[in-house]
C-alpha positions as CSV (number, residue, x, y, z in Angstrom):
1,X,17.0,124.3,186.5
2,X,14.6,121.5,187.7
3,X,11.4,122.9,188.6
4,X,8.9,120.6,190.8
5,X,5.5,119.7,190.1
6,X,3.0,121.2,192.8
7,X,-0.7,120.7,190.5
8,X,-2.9,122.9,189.6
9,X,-3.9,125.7,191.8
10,X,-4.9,129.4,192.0
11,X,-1.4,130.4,192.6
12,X,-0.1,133.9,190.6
13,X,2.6,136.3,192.2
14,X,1.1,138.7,193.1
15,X,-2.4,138.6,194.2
16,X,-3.6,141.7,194.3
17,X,-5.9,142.9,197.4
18,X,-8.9,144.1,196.3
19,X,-12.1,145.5,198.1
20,X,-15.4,145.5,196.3
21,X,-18.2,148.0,197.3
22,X,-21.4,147.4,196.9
23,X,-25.1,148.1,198.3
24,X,-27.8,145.4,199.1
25,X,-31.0,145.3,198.3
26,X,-31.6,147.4,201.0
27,X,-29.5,150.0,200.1
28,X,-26.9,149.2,202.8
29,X,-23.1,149.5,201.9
30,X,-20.9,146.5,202.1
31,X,-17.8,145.4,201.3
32,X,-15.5,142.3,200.6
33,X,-11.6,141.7,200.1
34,X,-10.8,139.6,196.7
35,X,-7.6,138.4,195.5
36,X,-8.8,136.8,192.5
37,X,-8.6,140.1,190.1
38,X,-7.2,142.7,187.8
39,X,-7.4,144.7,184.9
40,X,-8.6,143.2,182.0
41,X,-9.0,145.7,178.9
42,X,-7.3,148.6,177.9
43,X,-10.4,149.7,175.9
44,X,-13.0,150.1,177.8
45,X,-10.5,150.4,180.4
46,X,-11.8,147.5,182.6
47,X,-11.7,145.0,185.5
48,X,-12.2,141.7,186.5
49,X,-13.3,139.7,189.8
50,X,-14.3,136.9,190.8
51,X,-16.6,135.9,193.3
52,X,-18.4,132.7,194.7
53,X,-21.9,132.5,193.9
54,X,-22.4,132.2,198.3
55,X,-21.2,135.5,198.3
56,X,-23.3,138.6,199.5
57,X,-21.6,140.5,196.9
58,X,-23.0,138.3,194.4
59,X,-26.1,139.0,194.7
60,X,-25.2,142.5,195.2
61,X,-23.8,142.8,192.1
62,X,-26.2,141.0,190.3
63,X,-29.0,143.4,191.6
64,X,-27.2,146.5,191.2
65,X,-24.4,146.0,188.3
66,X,-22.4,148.7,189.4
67,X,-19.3,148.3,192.2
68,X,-16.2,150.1,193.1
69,X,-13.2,148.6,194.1
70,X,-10.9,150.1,197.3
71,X,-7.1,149.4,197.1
72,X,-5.8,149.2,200.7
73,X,-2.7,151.0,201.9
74,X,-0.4,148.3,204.3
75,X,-1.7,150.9,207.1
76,X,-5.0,148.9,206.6
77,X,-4.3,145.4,206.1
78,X,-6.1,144.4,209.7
79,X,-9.2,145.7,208.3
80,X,-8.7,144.6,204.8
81,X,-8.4,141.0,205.9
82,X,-11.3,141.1,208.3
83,X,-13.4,142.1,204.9
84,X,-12.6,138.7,203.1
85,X,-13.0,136.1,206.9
86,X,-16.5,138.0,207.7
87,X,-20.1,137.9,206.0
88,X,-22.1,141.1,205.1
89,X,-25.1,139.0,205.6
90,X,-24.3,139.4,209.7
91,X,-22.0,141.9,210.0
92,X,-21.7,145.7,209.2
93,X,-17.9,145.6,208.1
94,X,-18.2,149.9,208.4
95,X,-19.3,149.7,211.3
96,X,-16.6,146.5,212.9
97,X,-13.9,148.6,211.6
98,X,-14.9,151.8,212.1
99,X,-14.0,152.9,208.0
100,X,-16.2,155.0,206.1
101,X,-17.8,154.6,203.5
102,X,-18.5,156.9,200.3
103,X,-21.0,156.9,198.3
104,X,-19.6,157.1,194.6
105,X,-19.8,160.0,192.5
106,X,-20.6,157.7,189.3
107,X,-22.2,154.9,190.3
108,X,-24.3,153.7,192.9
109,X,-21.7,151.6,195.1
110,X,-19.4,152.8,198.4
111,X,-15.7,153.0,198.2
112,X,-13.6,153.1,201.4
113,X,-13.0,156.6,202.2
114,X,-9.6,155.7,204.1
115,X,-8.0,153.6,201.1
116,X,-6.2,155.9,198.6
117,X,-7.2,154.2,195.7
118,X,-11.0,153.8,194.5
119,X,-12.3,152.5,190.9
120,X,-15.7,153.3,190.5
121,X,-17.2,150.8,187.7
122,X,-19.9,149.8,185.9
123,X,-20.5,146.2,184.9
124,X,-20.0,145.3,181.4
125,X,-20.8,141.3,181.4
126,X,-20.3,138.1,184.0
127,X,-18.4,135.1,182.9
128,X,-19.3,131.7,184.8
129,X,-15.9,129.9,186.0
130,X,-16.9,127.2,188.4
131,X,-17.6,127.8,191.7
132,X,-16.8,131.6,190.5
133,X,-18.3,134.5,188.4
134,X,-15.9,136.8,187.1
135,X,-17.1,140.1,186.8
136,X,-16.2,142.4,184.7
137,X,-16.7,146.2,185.2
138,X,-15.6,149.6,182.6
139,X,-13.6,151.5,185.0
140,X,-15.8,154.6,184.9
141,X,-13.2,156.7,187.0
142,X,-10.2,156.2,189.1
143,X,-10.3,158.2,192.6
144,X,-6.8,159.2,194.4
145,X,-6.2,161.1,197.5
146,X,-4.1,163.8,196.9
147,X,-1.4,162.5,199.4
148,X,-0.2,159.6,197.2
149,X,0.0,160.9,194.1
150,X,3.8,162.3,193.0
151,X,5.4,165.4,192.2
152,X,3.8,164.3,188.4
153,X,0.6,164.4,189.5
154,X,0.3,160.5,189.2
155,X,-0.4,158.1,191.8
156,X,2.8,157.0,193.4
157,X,2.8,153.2,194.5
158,X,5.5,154.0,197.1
159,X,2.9,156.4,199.0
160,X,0.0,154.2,198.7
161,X,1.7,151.0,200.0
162,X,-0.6,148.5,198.5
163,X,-0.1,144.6,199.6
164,X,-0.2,141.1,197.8
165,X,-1.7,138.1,198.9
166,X,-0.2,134.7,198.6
167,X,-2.9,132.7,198.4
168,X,-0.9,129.0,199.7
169,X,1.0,130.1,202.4
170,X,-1.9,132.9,203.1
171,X,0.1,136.0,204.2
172,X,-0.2,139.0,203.1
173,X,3.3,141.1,201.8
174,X,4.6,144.7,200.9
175,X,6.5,146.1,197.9
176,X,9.6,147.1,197.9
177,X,11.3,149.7,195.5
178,X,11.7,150.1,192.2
179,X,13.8,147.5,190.1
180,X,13.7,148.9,186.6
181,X,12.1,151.3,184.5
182,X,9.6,149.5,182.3
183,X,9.4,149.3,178.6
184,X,13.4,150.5,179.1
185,X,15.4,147.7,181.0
186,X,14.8,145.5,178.3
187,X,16.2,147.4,175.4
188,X,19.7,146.4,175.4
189,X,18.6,142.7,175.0
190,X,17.2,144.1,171.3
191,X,19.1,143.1,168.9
């Protein structure tokens, strides 16, 4: 198949949508969306985000080193989008939307009380990348709502409903079911 050439740019399928939690300097919580993330060690169990230097969070990390990050059900992608076009410098996000947010058990960050999914970490090191900084946090804890995880006690992705981003034709998209059971579908190609 003949494949065309489109450059370089920050294109991966998927994008995940993630919202970091912070506090300022004066203790106030705030939030933004990122796409450029994801997990990044096993052990520690970590994760990684970037974020522009101009970024409120920046600084907010930087001061605090600790952050949680939100996963959004679809329910809440109106909300989820207006944290990435608005700055925390103006605007309470909490407030716009009308969210809550919770102060971690672990560290000292807010996680979106609505979204099903919260990772409450503590940051490990920074890596400059251009015009980003990727942090890198040890998940200290996972946080679920008890009405996404499965009859196995796990979280089920079908319940939460989170969303990808495409970052060039900037939409945002939904999952659909499962196509094959991993570490399994591949077998019979084993020779």
């Amino acid at each position: 198949m003949t494949k065309q050439s489109i450059g370089p740019r920050t294109l991966l399928y998927p994008h995940p949508d993630l919202i970091i939690g912070t506090y300022d300097s004066a203790g106030r919580p705030g939030v933004m969306a990122a796409a450029w993330g994801g997990i990044c060690s096993s052990r520690p169990p970590a994760v990684a985000v970037s974020v522009q230097r101009a970024r409120q969070t920046y600084a907010n990390l930087i001061e605090r080193r600790e952050f949680t990050i939100s996963i959004p059900s679809a329910d809440y992608v109106r909300e989820a989008d207006y944290f990435g076009i608005v700055s925390g410098r103006d605007t309470d996000k909490f407030a716009a939307t009308g969210l809550t947010p919770v102060k971690s058990d672990l560290v000292n960050a807010p996680y979106v009380g609505e979204f099903p999914v919260a990772l409450e970490c503590r940051l490990l090191q920074t890596v400059e990348i251009g015009v980003h900084t990727q942090f890198i946090g040890e998940i200290l804890d996972v946080k679920v709502d008890e009405s996404v995880l499965g009859e196995d006690g796990k979280p089920d992705i079908e319940k939460i409903r989170p969303f990808a981003y495409d970052s060039l034709r900037q939409e945002y998209y939904g999952f659909g079911g499962v196509l094959a059971k991993a570490f399994s579908a591949g077998k019979e190609l084993k020779k």
